[in-house]
Each structure stands twice: as C-alpha cells, then as structure tokens.
Chimera marker file (.cmm) of the C-alpha trace (Angstrom):
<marker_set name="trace">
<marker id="1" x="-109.927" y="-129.262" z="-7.916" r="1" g="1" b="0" radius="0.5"/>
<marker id="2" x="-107.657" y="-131.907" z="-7.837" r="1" g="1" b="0" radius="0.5"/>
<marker id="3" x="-107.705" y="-134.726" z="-10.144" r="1" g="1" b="0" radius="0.5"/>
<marker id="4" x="-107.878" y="-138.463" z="-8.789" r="1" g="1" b="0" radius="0.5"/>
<marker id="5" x="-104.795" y="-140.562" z="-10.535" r="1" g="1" b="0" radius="0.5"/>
<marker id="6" x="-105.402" y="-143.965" z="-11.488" r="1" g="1" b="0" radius="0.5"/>
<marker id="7" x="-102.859" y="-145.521" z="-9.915" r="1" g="1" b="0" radius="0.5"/>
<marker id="8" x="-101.918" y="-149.724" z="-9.967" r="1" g="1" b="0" radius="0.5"/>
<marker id="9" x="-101.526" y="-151.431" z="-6.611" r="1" g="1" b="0" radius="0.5"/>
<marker id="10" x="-98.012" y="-152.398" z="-7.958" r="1" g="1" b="0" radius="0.5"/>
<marker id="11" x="-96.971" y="-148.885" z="-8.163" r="1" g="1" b="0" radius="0.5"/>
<marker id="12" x="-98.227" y="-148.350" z="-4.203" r="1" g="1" b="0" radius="0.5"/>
<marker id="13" x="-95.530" y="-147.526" z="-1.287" r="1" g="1" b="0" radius="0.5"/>
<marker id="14" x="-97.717" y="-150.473" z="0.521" r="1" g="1" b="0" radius="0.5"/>
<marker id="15" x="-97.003" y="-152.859" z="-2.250" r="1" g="1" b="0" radius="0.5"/>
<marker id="16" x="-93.104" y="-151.666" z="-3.580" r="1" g="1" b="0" radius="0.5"/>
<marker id="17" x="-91.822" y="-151.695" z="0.794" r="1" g="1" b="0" radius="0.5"/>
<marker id="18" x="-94.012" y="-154.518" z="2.318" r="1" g="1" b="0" radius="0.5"/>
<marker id="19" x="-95.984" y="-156.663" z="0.471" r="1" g="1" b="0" radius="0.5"/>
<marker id="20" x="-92.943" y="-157.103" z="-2.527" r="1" g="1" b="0" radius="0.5"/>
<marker id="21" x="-90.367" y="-157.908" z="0.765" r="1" g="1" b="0" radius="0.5"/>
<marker id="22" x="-90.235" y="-161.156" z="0.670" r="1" g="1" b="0" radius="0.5"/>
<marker id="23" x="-88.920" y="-161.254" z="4.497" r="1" g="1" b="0" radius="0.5"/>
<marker id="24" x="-91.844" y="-159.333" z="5.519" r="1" g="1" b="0" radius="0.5"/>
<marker id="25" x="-94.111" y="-161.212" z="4.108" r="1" g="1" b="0" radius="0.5"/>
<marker id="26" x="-93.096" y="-164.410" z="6.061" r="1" g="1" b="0" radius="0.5"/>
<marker id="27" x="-93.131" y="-162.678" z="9.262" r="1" g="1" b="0" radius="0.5"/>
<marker id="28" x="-96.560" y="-161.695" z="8.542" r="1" g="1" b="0" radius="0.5"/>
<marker id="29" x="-97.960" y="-164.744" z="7.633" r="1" g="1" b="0" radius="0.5"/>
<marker id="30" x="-95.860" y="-166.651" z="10.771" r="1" g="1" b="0" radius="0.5"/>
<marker id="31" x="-97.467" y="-163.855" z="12.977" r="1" g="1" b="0" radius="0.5"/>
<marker id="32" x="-100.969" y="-164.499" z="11.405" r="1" g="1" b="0" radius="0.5"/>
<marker id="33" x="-100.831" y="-168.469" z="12.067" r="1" g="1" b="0" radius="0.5"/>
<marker id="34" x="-99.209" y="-168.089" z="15.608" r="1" g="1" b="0" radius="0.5"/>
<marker id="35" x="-102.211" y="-165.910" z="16.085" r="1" g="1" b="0" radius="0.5"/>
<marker id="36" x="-104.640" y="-168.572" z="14.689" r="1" g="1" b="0" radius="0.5"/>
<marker id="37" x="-102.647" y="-171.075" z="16.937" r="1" g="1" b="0" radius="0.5"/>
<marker id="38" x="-103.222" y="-169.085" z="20.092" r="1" g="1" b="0" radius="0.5"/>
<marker id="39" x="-106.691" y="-168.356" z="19.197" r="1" g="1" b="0" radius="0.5"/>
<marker id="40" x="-107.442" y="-171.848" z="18.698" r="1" g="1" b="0" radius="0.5"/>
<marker id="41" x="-106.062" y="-172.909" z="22.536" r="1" g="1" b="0" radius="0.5"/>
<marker id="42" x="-107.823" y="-170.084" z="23.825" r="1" g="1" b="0" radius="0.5"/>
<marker id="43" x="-111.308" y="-171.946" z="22.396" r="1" g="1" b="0" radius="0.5"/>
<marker id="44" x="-110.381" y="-175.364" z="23.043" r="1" g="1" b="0" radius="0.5"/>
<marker id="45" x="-111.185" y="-174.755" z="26.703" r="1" g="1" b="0" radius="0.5"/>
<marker id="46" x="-114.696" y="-173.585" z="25.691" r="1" g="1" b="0" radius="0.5"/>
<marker id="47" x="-115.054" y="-176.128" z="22.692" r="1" g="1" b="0" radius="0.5"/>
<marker id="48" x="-114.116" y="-179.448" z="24.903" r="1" g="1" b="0" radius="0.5"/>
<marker id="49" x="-117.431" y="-179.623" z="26.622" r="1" g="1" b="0" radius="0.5"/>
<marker id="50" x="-119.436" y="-179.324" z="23.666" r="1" g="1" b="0" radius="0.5"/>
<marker id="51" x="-117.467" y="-181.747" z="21.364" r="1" g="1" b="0" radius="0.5"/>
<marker id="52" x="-118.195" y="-183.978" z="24.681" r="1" g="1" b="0" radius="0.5"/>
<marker id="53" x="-121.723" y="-184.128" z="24.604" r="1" g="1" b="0" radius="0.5"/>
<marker id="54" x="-121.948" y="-184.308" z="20.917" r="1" g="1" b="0" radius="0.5"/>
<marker id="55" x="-119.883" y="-187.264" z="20.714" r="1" g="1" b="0" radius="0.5"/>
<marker id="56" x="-122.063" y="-188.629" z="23.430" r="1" g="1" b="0" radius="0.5"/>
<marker id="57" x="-125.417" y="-187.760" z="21.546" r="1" g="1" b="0" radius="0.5"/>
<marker id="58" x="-124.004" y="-189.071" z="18.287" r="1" g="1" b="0" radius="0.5"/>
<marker id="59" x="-122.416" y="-192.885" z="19.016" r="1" g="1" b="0" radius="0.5"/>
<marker id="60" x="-126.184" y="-193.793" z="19.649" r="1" g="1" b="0" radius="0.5"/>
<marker id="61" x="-127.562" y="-191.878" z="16.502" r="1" g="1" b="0" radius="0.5"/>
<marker id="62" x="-125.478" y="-193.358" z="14.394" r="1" g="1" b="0" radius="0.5"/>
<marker id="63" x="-125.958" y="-196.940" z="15.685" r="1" g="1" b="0" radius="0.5"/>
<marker id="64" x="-130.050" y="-196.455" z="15.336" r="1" g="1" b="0" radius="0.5"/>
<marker id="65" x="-129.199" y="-195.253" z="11.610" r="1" g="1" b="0" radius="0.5"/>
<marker id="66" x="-127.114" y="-198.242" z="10.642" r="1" g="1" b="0" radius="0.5"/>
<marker id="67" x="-129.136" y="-200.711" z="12.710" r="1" g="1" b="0" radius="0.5"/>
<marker id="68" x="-132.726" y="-198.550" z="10.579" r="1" g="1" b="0" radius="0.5"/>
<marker id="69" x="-130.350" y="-198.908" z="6.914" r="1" g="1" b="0" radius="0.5"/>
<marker id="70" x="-129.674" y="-202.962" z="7.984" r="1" g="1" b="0" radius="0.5"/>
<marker id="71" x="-133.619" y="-203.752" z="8.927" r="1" g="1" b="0" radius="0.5"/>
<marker id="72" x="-135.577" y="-202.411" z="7.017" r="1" g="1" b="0" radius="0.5"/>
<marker id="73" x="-134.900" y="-204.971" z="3.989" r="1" g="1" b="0" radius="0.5"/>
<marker id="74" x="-136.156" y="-207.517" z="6.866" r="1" g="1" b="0" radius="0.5"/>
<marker id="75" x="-138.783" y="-205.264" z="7.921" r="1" g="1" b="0" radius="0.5"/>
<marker id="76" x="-140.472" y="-204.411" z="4.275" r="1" g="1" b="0" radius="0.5"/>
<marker id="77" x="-140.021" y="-208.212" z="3.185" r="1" g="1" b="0" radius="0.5"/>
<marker id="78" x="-143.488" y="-209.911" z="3.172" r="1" g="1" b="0" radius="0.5"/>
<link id1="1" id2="2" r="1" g="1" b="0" radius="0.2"/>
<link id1="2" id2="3" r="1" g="1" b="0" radius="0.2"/>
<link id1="3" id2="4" r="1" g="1" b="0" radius="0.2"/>
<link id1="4" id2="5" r="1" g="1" b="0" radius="0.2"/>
<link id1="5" id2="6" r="1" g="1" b="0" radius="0.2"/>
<link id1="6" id2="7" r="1" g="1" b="0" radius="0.2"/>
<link id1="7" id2="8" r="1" g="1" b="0" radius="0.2"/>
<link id1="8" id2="9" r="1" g="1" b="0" radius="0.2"/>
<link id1="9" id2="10" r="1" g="1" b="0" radius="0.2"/>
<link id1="10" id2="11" r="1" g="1" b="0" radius="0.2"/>
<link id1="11" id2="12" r="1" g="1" b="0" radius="0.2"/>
<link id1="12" id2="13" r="1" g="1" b="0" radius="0.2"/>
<link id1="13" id2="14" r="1" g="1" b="0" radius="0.2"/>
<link id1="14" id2="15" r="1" g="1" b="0" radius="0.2"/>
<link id1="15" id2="16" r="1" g="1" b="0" radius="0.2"/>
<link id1="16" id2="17" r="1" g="1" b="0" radius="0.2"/>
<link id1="17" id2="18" r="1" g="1" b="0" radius="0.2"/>
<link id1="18" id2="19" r="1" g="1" b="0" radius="0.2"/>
<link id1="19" id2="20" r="1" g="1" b="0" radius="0.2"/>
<link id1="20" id2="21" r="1" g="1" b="0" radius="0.2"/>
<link id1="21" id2="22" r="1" g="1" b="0" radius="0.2"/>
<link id1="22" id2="23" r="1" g="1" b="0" radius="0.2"/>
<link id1="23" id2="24" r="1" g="1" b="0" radius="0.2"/>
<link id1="24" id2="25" r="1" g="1" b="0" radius="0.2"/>
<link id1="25" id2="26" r="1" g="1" b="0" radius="0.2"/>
<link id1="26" id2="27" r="1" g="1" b="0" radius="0.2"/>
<link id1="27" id2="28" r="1" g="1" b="0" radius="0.2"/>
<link id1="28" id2="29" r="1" g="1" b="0" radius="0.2"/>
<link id1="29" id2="30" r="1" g="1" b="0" radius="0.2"/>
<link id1="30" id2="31" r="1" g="1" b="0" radius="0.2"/>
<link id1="31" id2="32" r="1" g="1" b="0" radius="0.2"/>
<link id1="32" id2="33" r="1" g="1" b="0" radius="0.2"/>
<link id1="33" id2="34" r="1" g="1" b="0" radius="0.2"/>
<link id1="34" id2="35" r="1" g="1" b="0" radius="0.2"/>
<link id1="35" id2="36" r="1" g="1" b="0" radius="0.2"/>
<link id1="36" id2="37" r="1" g="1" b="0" radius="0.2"/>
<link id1="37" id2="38" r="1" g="1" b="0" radius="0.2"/>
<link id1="38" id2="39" r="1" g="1" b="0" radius="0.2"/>
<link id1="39" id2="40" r="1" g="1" b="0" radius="0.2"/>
<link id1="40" id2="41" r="1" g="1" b="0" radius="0.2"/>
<link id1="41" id2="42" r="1" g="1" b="0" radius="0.2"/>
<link id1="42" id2="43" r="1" g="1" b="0" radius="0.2"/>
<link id1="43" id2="44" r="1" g="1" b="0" radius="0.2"/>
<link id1="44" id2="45" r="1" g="1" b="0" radius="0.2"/>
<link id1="45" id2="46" r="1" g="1" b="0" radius="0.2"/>
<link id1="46" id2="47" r="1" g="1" b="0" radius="0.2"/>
<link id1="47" id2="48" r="1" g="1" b="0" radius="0.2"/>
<link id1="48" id2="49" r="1" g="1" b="0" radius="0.2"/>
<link id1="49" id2="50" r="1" g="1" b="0" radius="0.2"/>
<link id1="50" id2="51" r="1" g="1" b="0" radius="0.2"/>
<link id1="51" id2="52" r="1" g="1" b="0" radius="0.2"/>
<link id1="52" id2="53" r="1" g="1" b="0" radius="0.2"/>
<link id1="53" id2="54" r="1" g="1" b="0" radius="0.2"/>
<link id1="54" id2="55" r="1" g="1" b="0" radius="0.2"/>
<link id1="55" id2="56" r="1" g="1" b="0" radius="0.2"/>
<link id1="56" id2="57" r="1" g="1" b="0" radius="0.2"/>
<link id1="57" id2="58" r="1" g="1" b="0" radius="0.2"/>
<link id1="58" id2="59" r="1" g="1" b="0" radius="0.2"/>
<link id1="59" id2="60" r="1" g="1" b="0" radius="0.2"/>
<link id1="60" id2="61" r="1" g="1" b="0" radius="0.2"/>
<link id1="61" id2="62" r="1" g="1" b="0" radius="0.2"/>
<link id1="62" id2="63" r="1" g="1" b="0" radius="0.2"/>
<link id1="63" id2="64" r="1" g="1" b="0" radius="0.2"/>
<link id1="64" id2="65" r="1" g="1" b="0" radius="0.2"/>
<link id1="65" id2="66" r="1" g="1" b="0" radius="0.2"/>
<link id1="66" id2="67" r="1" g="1" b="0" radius="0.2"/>
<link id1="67" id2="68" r="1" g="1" b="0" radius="0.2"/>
<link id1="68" id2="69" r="1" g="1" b="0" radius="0.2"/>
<link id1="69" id2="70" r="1" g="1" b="0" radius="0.2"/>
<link id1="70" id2="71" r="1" g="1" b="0" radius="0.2"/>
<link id1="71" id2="72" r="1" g="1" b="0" radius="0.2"/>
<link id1="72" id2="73" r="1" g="1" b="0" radius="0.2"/>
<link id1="73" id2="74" r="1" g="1" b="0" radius="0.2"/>
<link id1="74" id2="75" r="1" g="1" b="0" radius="0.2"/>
<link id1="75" id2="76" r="1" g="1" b="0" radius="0.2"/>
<link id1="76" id2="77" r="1" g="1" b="0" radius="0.2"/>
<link id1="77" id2="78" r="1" g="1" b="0" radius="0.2"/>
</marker_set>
C-alpha cells in the first residue's frame, strides 16, 4: 500500500511553475477582470430595465419617508 506524503502547497509543481511566476500571475488576474468586465456588459442589457423601474418606484418612497420623518413632530403635537 502506498503511503500518502504530507506534502506543503509551497513544495507543489502548481505553486513552484505558476502561482510563484510572477508574470503569470498578472496575466491571470488581467484575464479574470477582463472576464468580470465582459460579464458585467453582457448583464447591463438585462439589468437596465430593472434599475429603471426601481429608480422609478423609489424617488416617491423616499419623498413619503422624509415628508412621514418631517410631520410627524406636527402631527403628534397636541
């Protein structure tokens, strides 16, 4: 049977070629945030119409709150 070796995650092919490369580590994280970029676009088309109507719904909820925060000293005073 063979025995399992404890071995570190420094002492790893993964870690010693790519992940101690200091040049592949930028590409990787410039890959991973044009990703995020593109993903982002891609959801902005489906987003828009939703951040619409919200920022419809809210202008008048948030007027009612402040107008409810500025009366009701008037409203509760006897």
């Amino acid at each position: 049977m063979k025995q399992h070796s404890d071995k570190l995650f420094s002492d790893t092919w993964l870690f010693k070629w790519i992940l101690n490369n200091q040049a592949v580590t930028a590409v990787l994280i410039t890959l991973l945030v044009g990703l995020t970029g593109l993903v982002l676009v891609k959801l902005s088309l489906h987003v828009a119409p939703v951040l619409d109507c919200v920022s419809i719904i809210m202008l008048p909820l948030v007027i009612s709150a402040l107008l409810y925060y500025l009366l009701k000293s008037l409203v509760d005073w006897p």
